[in-house]
N, C-alpha and C positions, 0 to 999 in steps of 0.2 A: 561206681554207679553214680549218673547224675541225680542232681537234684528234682529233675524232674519225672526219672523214674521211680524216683523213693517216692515223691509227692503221689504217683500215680497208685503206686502200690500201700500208701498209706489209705488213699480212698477206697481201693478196695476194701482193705481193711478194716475199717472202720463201716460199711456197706457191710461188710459181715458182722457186726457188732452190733448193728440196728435189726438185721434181720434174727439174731442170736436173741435179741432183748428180748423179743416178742411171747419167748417161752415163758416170761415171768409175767405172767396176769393175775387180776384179781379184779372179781366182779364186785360189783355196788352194787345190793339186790336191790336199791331203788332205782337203777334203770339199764339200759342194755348197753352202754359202753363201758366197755372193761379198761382197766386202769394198766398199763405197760411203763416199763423202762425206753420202751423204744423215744418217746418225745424226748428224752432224758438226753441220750446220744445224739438224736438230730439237731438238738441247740449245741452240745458240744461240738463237735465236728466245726459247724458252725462257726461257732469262738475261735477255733483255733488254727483252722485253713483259709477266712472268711469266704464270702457270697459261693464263688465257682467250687471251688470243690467240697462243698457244705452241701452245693445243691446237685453237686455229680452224684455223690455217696450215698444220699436220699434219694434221687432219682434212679441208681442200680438197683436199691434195696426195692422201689416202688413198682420198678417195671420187673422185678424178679415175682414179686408180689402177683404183680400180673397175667404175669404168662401162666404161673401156676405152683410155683413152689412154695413150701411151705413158711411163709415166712412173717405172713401176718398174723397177727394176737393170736395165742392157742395155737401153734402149727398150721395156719389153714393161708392158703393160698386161690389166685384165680380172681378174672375179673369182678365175680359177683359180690366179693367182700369190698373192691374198690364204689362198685355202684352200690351197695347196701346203705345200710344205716349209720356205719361208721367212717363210709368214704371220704365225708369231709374231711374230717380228721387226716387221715390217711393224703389227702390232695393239699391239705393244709401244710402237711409236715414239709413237703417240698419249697414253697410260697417260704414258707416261716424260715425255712435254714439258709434262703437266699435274702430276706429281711436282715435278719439276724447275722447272718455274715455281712452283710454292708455297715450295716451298725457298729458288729464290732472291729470289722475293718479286717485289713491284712496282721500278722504280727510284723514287729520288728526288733532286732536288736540294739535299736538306734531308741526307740518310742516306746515308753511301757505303756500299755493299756489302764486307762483308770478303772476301779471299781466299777464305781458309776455307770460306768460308758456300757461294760461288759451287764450288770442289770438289766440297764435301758435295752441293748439287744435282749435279752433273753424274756424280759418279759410282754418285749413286741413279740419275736417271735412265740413266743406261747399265746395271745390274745391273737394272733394272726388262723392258728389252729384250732383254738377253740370259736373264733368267727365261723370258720369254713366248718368246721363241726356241726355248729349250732347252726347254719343255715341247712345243709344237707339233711341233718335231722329233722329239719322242719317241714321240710318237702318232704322225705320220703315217710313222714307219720301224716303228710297232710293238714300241716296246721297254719292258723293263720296267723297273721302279724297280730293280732290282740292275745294270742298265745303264746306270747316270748316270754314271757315272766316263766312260765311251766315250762318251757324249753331249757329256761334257762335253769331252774331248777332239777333238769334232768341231765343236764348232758355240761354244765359248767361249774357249780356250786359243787358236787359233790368232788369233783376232781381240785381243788384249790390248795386243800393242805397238804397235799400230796407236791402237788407242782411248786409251788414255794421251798419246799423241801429242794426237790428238783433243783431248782434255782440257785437254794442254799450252794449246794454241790457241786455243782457247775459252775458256778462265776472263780471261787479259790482255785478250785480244777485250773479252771483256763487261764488267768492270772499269773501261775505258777508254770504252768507248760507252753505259752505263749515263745517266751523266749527263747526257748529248745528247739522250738518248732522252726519260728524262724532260719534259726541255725540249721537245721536238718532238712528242712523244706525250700526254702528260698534264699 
């Protein structure tokens, strides 16, 4: 098998493991975005394919999303979750795993990734998602620009320590797997 068909089937892969994630939620009864493993996977993937196939694997998960299967937060699938209140998020994730994949680059066997670096992607991409969040949010409650502070109180603050954690996670993760990958993938 080439490398480019493992690469291929690794994105599927991993497309199923964003949509897999979705079953693990849990609401903040202080607002109506529910907190997933899915961001979690989309910065992985991310890290460790960089930009194209970070935003292939998000992009299957998103248009599976779409058409109708059950694949976002809670089981629930179909346009109406992409245009609802949580679509930014959701349109974010895609933006954020092609950020985040340029940031952290391609791997190589030749180049270890710094720390650092692997951070700096992951916490763009997460500030990329919760923009696109916090904007979407804002429209579809109808608020104004003097209402981002409460926006931001609902839909970014309460998710922080959780994404940090995230973060924790993922950067050793991909650190560690980087060079495998290389080897297995390119």
């Amino acid at each position: 098998m080439t490398q480019k068909n493992r690469r291929s089937i690794a994105v599927l892969a991993f497309a199923a493991l964003i949509c897999v994630m979705g079953a693990f939620r849990y609401n903040i009864a202080s607002t109506n975005v529910p907190v997933t493993l899915q961001n979690l996977f989309v910065l992985l993937i991310a890290c460790l394919f960089g930009p194209l196939q970070g935003a292939a694997a998000t992009g299957i998960f998103l248009v599976c999303g779409i058409l109708g299967l059950p694949v976002f937060c809670g089981f629930h699938g179909g346009i109406q979750y992409f245009t609802g209140v949580t679509g930014g998020y959701l349109a974010g994730y895609f933006v954020a795993a092609f950020v985040t994949g340029i940031i952290a680059g391609r791997p190589s066997l030749l180049i270890k990734t710094s720390i650092l670096k692997l951070i700096l992607a992951c916490i763009s991409g997460m500030l990329i998602i919760y923009g696109f969040g916090l904007f979407r949010y804002m429209i579809f409650n109808s608020m104004s620009i003097s209402e981002i502070n409460k926006a931001i109180d609902l839909c970014i603050k309460p998710f922080l320590t959780g994404d940090i954690i995230k973060i924790a996670v993922i950067v050793p993760l991909a650190s560690v797997l980087r060079p495998y990958f290389a080897k297995w993938f390119f």
